[in-house]
Chimera marker file (.cmm) of the C-alpha trace (Angstrom):
<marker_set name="trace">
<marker id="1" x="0.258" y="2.191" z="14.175" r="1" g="1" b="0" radius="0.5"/>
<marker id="2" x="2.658" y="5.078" z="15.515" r="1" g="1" b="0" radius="0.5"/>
<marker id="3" x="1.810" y="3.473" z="18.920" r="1" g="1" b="0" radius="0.5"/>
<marker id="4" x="4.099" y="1.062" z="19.132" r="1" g="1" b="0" radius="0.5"/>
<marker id="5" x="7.780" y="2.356" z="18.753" r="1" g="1" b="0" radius="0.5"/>
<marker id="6" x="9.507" y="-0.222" z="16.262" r="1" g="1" b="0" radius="0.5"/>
<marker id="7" x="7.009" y="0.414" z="13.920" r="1" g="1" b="0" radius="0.5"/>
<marker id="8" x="6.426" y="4.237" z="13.964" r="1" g="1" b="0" radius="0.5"/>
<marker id="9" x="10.456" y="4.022" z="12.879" r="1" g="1" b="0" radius="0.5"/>
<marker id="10" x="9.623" y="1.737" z="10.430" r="1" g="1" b="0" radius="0.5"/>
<marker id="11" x="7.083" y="3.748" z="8.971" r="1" g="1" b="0" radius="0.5"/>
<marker id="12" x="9.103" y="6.831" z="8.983" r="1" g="1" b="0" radius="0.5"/>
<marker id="13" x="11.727" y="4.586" z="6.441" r="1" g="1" b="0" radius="0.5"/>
<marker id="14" x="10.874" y="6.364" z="3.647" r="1" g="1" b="0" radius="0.5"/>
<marker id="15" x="12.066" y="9.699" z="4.797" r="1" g="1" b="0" radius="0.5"/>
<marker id="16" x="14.961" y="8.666" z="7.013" r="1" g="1" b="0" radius="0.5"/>
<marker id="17" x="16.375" y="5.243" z="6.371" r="1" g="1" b="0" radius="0.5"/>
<marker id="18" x="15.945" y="5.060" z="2.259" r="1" g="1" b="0" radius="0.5"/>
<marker id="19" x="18.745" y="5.464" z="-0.371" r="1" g="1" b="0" radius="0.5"/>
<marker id="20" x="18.409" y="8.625" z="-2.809" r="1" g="1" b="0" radius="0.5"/>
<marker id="21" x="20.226" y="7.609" z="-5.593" r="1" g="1" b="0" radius="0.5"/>
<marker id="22" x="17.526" y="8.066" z="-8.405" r="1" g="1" b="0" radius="0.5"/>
<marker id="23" x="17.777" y="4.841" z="-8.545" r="1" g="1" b="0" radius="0.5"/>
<marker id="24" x="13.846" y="3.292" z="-8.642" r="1" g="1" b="0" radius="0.5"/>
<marker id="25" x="13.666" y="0.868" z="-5.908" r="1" g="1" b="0" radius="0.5"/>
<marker id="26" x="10.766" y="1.288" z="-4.016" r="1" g="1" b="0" radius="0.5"/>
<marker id="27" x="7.011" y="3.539" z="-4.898" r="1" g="1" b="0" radius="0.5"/>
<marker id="28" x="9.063" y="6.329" z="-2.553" r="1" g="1" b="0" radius="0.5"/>
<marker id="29" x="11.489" y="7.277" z="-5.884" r="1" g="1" b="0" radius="0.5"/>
<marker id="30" x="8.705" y="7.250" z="-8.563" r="1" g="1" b="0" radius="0.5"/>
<marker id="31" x="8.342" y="10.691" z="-10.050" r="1" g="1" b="0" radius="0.5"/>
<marker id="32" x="4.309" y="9.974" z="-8.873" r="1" g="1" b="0" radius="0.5"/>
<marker id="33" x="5.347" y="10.314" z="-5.203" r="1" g="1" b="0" radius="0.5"/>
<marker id="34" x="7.359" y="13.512" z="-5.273" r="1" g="1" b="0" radius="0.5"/>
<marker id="35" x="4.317" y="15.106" z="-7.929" r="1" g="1" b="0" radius="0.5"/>
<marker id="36" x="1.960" y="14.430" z="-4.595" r="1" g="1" b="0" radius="0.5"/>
<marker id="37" x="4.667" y="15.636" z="-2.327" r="1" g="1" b="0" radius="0.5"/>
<marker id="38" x="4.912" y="18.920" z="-4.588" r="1" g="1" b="0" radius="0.5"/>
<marker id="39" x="1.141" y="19.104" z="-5.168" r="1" g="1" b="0" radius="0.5"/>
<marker id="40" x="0.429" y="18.658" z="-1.310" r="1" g="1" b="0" radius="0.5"/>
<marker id="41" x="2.921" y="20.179" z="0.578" r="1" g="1" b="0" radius="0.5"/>
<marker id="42" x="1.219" y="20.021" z="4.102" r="1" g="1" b="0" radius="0.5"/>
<marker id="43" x="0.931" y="15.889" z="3.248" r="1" g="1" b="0" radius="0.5"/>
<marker id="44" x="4.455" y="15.393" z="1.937" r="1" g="1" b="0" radius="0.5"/>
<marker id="45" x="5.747" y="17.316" z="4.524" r="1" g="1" b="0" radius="0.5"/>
<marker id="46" x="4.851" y="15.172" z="7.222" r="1" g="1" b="0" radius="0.5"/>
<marker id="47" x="6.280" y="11.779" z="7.296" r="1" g="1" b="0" radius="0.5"/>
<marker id="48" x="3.997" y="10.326" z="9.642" r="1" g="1" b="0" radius="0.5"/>
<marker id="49" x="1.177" y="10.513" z="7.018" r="1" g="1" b="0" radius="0.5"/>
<marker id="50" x="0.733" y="7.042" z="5.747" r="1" g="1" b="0" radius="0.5"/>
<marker id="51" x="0.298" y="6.304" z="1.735" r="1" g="1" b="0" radius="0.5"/>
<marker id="52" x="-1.383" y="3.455" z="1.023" r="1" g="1" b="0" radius="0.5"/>
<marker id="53" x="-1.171" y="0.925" z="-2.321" r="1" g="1" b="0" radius="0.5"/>
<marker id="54" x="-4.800" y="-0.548" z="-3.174" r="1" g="1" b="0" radius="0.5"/>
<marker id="55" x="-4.840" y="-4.140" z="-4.663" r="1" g="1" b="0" radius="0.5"/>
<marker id="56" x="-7.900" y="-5.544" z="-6.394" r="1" g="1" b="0" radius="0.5"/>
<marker id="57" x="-7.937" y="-8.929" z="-7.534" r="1" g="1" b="0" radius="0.5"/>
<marker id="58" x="-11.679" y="-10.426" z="-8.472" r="1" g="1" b="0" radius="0.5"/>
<marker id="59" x="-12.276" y="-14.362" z="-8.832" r="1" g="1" b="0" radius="0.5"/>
<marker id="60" x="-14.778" y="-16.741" z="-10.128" r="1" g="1" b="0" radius="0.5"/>
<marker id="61" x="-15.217" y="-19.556" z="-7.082" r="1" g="1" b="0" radius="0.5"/>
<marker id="62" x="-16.385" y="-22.196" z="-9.138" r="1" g="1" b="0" radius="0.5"/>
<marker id="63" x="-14.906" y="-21.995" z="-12.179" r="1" g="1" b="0" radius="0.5"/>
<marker id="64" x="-18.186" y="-21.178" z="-13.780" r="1" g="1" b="0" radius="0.5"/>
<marker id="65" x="-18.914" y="-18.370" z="-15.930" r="1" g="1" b="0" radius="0.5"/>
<marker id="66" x="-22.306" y="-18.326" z="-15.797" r="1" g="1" b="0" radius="0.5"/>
<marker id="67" x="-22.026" y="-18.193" z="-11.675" r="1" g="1" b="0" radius="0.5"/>
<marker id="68" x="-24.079" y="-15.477" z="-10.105" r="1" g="1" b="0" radius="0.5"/>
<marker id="69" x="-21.539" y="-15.500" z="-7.939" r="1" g="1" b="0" radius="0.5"/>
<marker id="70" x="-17.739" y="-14.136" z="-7.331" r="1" g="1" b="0" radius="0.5"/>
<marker id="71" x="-15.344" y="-12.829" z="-4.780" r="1" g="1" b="0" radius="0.5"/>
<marker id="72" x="-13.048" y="-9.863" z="-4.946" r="1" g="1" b="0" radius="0.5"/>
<marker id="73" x="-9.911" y="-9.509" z="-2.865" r="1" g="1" b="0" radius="0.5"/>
<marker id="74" x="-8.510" y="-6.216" z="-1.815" r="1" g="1" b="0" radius="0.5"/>
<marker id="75" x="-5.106" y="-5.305" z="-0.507" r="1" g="1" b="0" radius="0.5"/>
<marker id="76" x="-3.863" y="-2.025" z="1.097" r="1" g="1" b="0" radius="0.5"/>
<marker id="77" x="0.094" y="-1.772" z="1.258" r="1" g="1" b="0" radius="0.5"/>
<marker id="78" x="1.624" y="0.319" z="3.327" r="1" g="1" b="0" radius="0.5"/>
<marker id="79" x="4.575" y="1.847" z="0.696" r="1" g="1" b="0" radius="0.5"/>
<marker id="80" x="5.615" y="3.782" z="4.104" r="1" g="1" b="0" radius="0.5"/>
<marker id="81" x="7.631" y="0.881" z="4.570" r="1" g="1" b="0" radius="0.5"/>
<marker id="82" x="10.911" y="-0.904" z="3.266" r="1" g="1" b="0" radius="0.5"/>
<marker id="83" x="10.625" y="-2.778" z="0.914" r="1" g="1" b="0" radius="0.5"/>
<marker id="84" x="11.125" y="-5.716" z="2.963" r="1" g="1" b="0" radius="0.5"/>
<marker id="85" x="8.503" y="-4.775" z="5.593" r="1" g="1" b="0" radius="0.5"/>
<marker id="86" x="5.906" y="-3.581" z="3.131" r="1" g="1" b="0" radius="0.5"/>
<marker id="87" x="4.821" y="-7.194" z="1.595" r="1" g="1" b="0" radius="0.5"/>
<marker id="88" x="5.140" y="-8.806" z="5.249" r="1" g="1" b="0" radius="0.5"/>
<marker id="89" x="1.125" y="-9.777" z="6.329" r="1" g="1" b="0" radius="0.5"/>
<marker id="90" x="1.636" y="-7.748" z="9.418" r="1" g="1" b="0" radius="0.5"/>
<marker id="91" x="1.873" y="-5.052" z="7.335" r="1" g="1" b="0" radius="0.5"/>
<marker id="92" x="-1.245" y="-6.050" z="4.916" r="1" g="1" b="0" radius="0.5"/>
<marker id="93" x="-4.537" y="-5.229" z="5.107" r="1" g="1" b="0" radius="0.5"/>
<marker id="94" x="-7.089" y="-7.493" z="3.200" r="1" g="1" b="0" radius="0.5"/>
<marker id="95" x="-10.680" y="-7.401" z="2.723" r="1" g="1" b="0" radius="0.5"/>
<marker id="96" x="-12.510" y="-9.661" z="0.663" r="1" g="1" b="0" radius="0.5"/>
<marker id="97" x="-15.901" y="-8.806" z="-1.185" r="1" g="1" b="0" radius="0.5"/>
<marker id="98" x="-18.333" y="-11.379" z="-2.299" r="1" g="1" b="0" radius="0.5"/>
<marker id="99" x="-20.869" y="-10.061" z="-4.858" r="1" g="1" b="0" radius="0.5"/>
<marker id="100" x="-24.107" y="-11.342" z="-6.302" r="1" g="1" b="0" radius="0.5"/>
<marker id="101" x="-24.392" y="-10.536" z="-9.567" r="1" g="1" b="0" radius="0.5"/>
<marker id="102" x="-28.077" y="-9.057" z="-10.857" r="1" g="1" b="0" radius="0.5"/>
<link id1="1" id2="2" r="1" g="1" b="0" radius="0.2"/>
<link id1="2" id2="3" r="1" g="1" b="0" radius="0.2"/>
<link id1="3" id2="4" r="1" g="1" b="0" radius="0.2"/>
<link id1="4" id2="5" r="1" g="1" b="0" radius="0.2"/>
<link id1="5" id2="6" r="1" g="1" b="0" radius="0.2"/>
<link id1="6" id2="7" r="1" g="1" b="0" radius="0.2"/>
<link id1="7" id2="8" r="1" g="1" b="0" radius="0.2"/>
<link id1="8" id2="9" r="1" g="1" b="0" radius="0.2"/>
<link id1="9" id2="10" r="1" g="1" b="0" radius="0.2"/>
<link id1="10" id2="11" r="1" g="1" b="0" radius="0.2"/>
<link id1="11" id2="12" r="1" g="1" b="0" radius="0.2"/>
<link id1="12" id2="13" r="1" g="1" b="0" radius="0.2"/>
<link id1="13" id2="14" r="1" g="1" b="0" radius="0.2"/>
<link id1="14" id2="15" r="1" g="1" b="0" radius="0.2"/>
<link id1="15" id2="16" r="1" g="1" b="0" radius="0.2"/>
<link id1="16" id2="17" r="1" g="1" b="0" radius="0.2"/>
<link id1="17" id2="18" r="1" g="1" b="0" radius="0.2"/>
<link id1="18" id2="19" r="1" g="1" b="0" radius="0.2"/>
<link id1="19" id2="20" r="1" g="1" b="0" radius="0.2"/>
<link id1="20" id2="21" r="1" g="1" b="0" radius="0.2"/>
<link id1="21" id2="22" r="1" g="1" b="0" radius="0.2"/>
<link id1="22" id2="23" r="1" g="1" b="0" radius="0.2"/>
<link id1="23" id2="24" r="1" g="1" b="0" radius="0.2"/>
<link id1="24" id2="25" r="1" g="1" b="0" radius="0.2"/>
<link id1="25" id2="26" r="1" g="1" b="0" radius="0.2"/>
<link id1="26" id2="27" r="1" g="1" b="0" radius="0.2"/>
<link id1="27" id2="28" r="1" g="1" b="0" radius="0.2"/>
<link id1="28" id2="29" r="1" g="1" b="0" radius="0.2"/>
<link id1="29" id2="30" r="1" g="1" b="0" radius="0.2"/>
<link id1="30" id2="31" r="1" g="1" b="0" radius="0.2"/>
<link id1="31" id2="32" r="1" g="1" b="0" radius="0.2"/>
<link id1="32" id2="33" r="1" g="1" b="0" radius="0.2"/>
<link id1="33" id2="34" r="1" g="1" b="0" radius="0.2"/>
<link id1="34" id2="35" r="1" g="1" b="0" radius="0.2"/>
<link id1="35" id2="36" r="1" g="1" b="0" radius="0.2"/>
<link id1="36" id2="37" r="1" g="1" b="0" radius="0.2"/>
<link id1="37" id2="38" r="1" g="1" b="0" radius="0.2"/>
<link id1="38" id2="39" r="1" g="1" b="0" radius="0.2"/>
<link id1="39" id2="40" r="1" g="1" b="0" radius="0.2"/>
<link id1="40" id2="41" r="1" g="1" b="0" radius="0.2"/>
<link id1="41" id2="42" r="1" g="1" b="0" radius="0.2"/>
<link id1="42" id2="43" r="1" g="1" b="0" radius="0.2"/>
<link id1="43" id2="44" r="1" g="1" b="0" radius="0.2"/>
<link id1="44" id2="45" r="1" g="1" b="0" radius="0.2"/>
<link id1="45" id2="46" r="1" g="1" b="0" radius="0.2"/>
<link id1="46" id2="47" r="1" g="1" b="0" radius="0.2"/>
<link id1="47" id2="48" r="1" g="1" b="0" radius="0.2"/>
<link id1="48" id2="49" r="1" g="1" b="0" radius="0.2"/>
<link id1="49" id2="50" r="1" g="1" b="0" radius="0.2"/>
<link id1="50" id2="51" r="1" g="1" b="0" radius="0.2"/>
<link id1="51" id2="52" r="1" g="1" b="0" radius="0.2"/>
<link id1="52" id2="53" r="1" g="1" b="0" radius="0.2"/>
<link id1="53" id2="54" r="1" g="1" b="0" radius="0.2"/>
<link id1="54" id2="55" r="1" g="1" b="0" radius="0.2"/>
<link id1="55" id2="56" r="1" g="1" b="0" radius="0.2"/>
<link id1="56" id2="57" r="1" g="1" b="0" radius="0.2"/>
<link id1="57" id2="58" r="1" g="1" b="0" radius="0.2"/>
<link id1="58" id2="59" r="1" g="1" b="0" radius="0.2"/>
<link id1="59" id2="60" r="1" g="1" b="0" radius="0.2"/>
<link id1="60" id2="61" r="1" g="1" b="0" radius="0.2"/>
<link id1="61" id2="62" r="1" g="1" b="0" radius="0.2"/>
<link id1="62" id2="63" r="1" g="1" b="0" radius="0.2"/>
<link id1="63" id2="64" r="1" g="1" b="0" radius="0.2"/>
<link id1="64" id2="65" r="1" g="1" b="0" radius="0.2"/>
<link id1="65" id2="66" r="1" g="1" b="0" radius="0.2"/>
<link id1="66" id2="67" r="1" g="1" b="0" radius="0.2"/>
<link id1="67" id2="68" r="1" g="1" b="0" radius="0.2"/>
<link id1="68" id2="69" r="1" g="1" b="0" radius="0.2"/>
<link id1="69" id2="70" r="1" g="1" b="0" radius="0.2"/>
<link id1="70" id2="71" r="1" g="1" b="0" radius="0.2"/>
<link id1="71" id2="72" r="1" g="1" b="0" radius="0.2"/>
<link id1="72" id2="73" r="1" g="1" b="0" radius="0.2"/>
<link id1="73" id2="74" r="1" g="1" b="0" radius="0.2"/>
<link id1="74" id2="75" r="1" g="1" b="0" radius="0.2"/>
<link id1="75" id2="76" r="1" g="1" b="0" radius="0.2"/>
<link id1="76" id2="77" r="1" g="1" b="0" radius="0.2"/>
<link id1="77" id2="78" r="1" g="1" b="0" radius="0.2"/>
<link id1="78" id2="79" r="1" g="1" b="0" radius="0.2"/>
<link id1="79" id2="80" r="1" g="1" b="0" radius="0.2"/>
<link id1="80" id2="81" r="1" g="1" b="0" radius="0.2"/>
<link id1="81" id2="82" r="1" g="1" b="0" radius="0.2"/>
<link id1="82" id2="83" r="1" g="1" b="0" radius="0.2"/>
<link id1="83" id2="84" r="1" g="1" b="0" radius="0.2"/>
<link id1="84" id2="85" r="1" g="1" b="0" radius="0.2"/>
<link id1="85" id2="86" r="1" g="1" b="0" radius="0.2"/>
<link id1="86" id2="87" r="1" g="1" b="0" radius="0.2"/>
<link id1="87" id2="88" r="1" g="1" b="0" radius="0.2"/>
<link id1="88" id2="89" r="1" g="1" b="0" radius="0.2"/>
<link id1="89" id2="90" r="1" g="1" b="0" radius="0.2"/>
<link id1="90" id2="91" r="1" g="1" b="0" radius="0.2"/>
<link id1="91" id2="92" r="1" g="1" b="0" radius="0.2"/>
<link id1="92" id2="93" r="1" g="1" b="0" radius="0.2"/>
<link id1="93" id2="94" r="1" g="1" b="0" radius="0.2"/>
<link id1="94" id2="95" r="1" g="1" b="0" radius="0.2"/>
<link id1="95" id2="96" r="1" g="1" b="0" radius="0.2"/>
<link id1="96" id2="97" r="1" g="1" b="0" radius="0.2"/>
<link id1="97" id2="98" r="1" g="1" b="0" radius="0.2"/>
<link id1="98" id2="99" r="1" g="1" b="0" radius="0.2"/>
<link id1="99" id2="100" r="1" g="1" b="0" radius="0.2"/>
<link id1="100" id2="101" r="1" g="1" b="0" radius="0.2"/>
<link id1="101" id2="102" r="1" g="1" b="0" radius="0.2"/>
</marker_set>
């Protein structure tokens, strides 16, 4: 992703284009991301190092409960970027799981 030039600046937002006012805007002022900033130094101290938000939603296709089938969506979100970028589908990742249940 660092590979093309607009986006390794956008993905660098959170450590040079964000506002610090302890404010909670975006996932980058949560007390959460400075504990894994403070617990992993090496990580947090590199701003290219992308953090990721994980999504799960699960559905019933049908409508049937007693379907031996369903289908589970899953979303990785790039909190790297502003807040306007980060919900954009470029910037989405989705995988969807079908299961057969037992």
């Amino acid at each position: 992703m660092f590979f093309i030039k607009e986006d390794a600046k956008n993905l660098k937002w959170h450590v040079n284009g964000r506002k610090c006012d302890n404010v909670l805007r975006n996932p980058t002022d949560f007390p959460q991301w400075k504990k894994i900033d403070e617990t992993f130094t090496e990580f947090g101290a590199e701003p290219r190092n992308i953090r990721l938000g994980l999504v799960i939603d699960g559905m019933n296709l049908y409508g049937n409960l007693s379907s031996k089938h369903s289908s589970w969506s899953i979303l990785l979100i790039i909190y790297n970027l502003s807040p306007l970028l980060c919900m954009k589908r470029k910037y989405m990742m989705l995988s969807v799981r079908p299961e057969k249940f037992k």
